[in-house]
C-alpha positions in Angstrom: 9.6 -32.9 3.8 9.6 -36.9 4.6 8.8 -37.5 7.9 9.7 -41.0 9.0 7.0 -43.8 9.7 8.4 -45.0 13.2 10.0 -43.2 15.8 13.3 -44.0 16.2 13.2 -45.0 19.8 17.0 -46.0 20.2 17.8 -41.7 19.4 15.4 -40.8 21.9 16.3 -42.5 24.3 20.0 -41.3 24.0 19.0 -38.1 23.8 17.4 -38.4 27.0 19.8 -40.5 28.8 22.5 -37.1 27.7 19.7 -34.6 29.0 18.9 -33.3 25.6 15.3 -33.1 26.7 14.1 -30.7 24.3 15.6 -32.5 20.9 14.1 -35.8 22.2 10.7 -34.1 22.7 10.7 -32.6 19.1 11.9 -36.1 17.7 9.3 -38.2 19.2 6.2 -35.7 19.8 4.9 -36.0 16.2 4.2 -39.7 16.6 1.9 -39.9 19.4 -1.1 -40.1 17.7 0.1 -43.1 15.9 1.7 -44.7 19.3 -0.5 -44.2 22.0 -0.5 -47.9 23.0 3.1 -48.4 22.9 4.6 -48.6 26.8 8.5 -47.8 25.5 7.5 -44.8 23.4 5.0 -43.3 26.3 7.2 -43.7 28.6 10.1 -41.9 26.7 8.2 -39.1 25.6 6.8 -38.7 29.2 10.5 -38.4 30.2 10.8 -36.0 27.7 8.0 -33.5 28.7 8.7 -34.0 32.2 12.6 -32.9 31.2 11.2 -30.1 29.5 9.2 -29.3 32.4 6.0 -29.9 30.9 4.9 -32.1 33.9 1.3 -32.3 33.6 1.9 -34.1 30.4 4.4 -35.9 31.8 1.9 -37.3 34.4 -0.5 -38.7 31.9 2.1 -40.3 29.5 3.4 -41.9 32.5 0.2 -43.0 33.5 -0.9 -44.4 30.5 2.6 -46.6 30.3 1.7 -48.1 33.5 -1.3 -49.1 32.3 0.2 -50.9 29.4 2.7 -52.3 31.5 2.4 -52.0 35.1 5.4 -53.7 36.4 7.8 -51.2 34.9 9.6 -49.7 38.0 11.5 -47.1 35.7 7.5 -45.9 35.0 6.9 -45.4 38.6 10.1 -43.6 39.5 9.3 -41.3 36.7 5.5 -40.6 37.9 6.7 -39.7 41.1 8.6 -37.3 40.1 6.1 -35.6 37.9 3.9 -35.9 40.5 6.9 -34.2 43.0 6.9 -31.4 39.8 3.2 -30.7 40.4 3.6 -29.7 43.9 1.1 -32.9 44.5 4.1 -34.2 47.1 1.7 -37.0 49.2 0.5 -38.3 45.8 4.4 -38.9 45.2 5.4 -40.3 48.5 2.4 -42.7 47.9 3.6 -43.7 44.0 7.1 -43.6 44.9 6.7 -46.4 47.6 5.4 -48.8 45.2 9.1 -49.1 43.9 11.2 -47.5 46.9 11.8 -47.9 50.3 13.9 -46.1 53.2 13.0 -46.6 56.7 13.9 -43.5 59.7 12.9 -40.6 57.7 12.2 -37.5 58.7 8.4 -37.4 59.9 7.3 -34.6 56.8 6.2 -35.6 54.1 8.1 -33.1 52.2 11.6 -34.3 53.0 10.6 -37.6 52.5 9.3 -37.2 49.0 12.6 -35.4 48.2 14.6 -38.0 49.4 12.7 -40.2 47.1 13.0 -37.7 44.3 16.9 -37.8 44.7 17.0 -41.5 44.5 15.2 -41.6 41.8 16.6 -39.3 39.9 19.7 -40.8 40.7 18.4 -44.3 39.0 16.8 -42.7 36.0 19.3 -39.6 35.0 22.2 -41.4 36.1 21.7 -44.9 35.4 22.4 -46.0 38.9 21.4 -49.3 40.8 22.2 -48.5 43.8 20.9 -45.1 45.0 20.6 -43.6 48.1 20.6 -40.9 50.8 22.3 -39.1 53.8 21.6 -36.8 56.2 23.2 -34.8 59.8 21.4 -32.7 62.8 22.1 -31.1 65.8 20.0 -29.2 67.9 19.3 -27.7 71.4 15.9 -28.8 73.5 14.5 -29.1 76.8 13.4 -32.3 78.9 11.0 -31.7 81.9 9.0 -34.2 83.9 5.5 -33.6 84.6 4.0 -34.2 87.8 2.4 -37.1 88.0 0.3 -39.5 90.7 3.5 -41.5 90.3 5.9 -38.5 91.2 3.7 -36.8 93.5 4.2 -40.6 95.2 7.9 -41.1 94.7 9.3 -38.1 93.9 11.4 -36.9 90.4 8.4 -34.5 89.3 10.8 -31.3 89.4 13.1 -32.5 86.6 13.4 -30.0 84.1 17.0 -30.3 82.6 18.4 -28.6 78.3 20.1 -31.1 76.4 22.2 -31.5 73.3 21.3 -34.0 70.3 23.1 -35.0 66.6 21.8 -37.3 64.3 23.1 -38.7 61.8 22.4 -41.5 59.3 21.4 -42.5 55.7 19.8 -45.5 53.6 20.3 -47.1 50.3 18.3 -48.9 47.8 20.1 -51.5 45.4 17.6 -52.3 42.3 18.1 -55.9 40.8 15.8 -57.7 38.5 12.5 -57.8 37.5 11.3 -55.2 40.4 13.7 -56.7 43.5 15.3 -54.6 45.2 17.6 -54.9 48.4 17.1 -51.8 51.0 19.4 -50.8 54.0 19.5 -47.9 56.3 21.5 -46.7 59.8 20.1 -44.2 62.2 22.6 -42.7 65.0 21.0 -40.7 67.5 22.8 -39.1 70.5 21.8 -36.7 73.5 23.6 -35.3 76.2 22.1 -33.5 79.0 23.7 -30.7 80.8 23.3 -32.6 83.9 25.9 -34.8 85.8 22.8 -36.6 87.3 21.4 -37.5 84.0 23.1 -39.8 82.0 23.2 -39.3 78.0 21.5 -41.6 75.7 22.7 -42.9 72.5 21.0 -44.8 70.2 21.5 -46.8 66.8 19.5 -48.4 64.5 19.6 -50.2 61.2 16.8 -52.0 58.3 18.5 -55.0 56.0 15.6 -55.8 54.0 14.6 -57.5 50.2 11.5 -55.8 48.5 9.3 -56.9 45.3 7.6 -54.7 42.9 4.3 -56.2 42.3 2.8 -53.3 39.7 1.0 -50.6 42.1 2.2 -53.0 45.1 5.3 -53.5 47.2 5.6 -56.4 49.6 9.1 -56.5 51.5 11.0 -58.7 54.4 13.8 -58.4 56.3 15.4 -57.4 59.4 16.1 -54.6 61.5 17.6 -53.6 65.0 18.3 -51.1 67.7 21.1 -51.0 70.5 20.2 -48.2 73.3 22.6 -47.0 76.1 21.3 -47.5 79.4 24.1 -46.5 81.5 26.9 -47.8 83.3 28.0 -49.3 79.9 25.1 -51.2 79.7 22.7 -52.0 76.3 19.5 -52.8 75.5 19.5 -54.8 72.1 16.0 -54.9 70.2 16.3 -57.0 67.1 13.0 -58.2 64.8 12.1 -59.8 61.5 9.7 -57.8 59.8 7.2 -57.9 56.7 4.8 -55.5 55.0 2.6 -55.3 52.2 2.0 -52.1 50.6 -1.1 -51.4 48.1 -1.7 -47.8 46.4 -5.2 -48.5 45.5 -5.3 -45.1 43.5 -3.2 -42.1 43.4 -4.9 -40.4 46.2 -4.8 -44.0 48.8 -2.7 -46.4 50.1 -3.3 -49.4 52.1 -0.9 -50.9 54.1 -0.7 -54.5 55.9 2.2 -55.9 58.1 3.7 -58.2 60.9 6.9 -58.2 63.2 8.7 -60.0 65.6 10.7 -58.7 67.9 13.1 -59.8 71.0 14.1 -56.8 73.2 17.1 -58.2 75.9 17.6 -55.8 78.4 21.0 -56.0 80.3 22.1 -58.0 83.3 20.8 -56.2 86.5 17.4 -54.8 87.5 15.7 -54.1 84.5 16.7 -57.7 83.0 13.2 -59.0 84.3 11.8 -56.6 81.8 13.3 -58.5 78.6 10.7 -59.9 76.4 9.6 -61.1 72.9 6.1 -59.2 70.7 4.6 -60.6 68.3 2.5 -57.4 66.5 0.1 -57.4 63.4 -0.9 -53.5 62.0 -3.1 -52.4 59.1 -2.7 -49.0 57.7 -4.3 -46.1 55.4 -2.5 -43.3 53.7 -5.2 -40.5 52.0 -3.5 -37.4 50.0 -5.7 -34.6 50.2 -6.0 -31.1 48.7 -4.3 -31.7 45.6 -1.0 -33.5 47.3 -0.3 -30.7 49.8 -1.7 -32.5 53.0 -1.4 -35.9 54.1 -3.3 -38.3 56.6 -2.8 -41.4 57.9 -3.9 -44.0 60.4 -2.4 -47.5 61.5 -3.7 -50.1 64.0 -2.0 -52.6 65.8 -2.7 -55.3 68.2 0.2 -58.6 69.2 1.5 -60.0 72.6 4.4 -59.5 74.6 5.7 -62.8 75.9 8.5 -64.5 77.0 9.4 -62.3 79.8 9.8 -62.6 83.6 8.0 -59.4 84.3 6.2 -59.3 87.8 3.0 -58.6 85.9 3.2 -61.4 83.5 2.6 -61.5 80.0 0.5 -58.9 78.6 -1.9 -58.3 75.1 -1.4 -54.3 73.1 -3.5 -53.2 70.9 -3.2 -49.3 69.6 -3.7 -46.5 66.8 -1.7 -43.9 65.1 -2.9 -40.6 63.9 -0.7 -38.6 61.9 -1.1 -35.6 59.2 1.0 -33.7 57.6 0.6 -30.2 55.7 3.0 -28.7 52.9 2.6 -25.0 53.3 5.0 -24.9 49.5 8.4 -26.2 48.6 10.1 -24.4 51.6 8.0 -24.8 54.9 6.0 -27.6 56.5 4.1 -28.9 58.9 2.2 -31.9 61.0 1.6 -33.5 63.7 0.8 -37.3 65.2 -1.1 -38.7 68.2 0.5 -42.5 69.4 -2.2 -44.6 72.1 -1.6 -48.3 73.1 -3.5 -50.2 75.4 -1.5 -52.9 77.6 -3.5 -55.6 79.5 -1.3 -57.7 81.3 -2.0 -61.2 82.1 -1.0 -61.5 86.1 -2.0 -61.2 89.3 1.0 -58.9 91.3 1.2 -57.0 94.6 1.6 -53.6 94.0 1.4 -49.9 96.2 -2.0 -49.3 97.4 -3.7 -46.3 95.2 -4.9 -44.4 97.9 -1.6 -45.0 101.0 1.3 -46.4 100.5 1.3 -47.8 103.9 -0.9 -50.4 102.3 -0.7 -53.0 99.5 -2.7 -54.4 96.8 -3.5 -57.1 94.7 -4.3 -56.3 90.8 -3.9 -56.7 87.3 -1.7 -53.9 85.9 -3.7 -52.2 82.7 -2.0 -49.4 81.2 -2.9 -46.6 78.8 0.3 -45.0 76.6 -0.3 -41.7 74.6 2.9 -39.7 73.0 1.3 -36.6 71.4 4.0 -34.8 68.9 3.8 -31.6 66.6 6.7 -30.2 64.0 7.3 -27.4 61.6 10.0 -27.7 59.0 11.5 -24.7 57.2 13.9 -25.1 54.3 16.1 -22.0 55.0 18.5 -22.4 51.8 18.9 -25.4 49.8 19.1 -29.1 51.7 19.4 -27.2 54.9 15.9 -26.8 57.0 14.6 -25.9 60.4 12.9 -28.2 62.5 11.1 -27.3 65.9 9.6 -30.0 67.3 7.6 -30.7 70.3 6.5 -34.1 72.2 4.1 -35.2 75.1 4.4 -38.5 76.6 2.3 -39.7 79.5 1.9 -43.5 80.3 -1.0 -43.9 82.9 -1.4 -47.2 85.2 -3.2 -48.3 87.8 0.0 -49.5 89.2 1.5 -46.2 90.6 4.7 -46.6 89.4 4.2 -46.6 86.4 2.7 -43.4 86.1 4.6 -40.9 83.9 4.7 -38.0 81.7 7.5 -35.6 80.3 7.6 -33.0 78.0 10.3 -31.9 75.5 11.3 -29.4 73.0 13.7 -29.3 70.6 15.1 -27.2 67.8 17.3 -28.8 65.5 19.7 -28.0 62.3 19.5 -30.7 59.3 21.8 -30.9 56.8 20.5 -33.1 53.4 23.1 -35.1 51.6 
């Protein structure tokens, strides 16, 4: 039988771009001994295997096209999703964000990784340039204030009151040329309390940003914003320019470097004093451990917040974020995160004696922020899953009234589009 001397690339990659996996695989597997070193032909026959769900093979062919040519953002897509095949799901997440990039996702690793999976298959099966995601959630939960030195002062410790919350949202990725991309997502996030005394919150937020495949890097800039209610048909209006610079230094690491500035413009009345502008600076590290099932990060930060006509001045932060994540298998998750920041402000004030409040006193306000949080997610029948979550706040001061802690629970219902 003759066998011809070159591959014929062009049929393969037809085949695959109809799904005909298997008749690709056949055509092009006999000439990988001969074609090792060619990035095109790798990369097809990963696509191939991986359609033929020979993923482990997949993995390596991809690999070994990146290597050739590293700037191929089709190559990445594909690796993460042999890597999402594997079951190694924080090795994904970390190859997937050196092409990709969504901002308010779901806090598991899991869903993100298959939100990443769907818009990359939606680029490589489907030819798309702009993919993207969707998503919707209600729940029921509980708020309750702790008792603090604050609220043992002032009162409001015995606050305990259920709410309802929906969330709903989505991003989008449009790919241009040579590894540019433009990125864009909207978050809406509402609660109501089953209190008349407590008024319902309701919150948007939205990303407008430009990112640049650099081979295993991703360096991005843009905008984003967030509008809270605050009552009485009043806003606050947050609104920052951003950058970051993302490095996976191998499959199992990523490095992360960034910088924002933000204003926050509280409404007219008496929280307008608290308006102000941060400057912040962070550095991060993602590690994937036990074969891609758990996930650990931590980020640092450290900026000013200025511009404000806060009693208390100006004032320096600096903090940390813990956070790891566990996939129990394809249907149940879960993690956790601990959230500290440190804020030293920069003026003198008169504030209520520690000990009386018959009594004043003279001090610089230092406080210490901790929000402690803990989730399980279960994936009950396809793109529907189960999400309990818990979170601890408690903001300690050695100005008393700005002592506070609060406690809530929630169980929510999230729908995957």
């Amino acid at each position: 039988m003759a066998v011809a001397a070159d591959p014929d690339a062009p049929r393969a990659d037809q085949l695959i771009r109809n799904g005909k996996y298997q008749e690709a695989y056949e055509l092009l597997a006999p000439f990988e001994p001969t074609n090792s070193n060619d990035a095109t032909f790798t990369y097809l026959l990963g696509r191939a295997a991986l359609g033929t769900q020979r993923a482990e093979e997949a993995k390596a062919l991809f690999e070994r096209s990146l290597a050739i040519r590293p700037d191929d953002v089709s190559a990445h897509l594909a690796l993460g999703r042999a890597y999402f095949a594997l079951g190694q799901y924080a090795e994904a997440k970390i190859e997937f964000e050196t092409v990709l990039r969504f901002d308010n996702l779901p806090p598991d690793v899991l869903s993100q990784v298959e939100i990443y999976d769907q818009a990359a298959r939606q680029s490589l099966d489907q030819g798309r340039s702009l993919t993207g995601f969707g998503y919707a959630e209600t729940g029921i939960g509980n708020y309750r204030v702790n008792e603090t030195v604050g609220t043992r002062t002032f009162g409001g410790g015995d606050r305990s009151d259920t709410f309802y919350n929906a969330r709903a949202g989505g991003g989008a990725n449009y790919a241009l040329q040579n590894g540019y991309a433009i990125d864009a997502t909207l978050d809406y996030r509402y609660r109501y309390y089953d209190n008349s005394d407590s008024r319902s919150d309701s919150d948007l937020r939205w990303t407008l940003a430009g990112s640049k495949a650099l081979g295993e890097n991703n360096l991005a800039a843009g905008f984003r914003g967030r509008t809270s209610y605050r009552g009485d048909g009043n806003y606050r209006n947050d609104v920052s320019i951003f950058t970051d610079y993302r490095m996976r230094y191998n499959p199992d690491n990523q490095f992360t470097v960034g910088a924002d500035i933000r204003r926050r413009r509280y409404p007219e009345g008496p929280e307008r004093d608290r308006s102000r502008t941060t400057a912040l600076v962070s550095a991060g590290w993602v590690n994937s451990f036990m074969e891609g099932k758990g996930s650990f990060s931590l980020t640092g930060h450290a900026g000013r917040n200025y511009a404000t006509s806060r009693p208390d001045g100006d004032s320096n932060v600096f903090g940390a974020t813990a956070a790891l994540d566990f996939t129990v298998n394809k249907k149940l998750g879960w993690g956790g995160f601990v959230w500290w920041e440190r804020d030293m402000f920069a003026s003198d004030n008169i504030h209520f004696h520690p000990d009386t409040l018959d009594n004043s006193i003279v001090l610089r306000r230092r406080d210490n922020l901790y929000e402690v949080g803990a989730y399980l997610v279960w994936e009950f029948v396809p793109t529907w899953t189960l999400r309990p979550e818990i979170l601890w706040i408690r903001d300690q001061s050695n100005s008393i009234g700005a002592n506070y802690s609060s406690t809530e629970v929630w169980i929510n219902v999230r729908k995957a589009f």
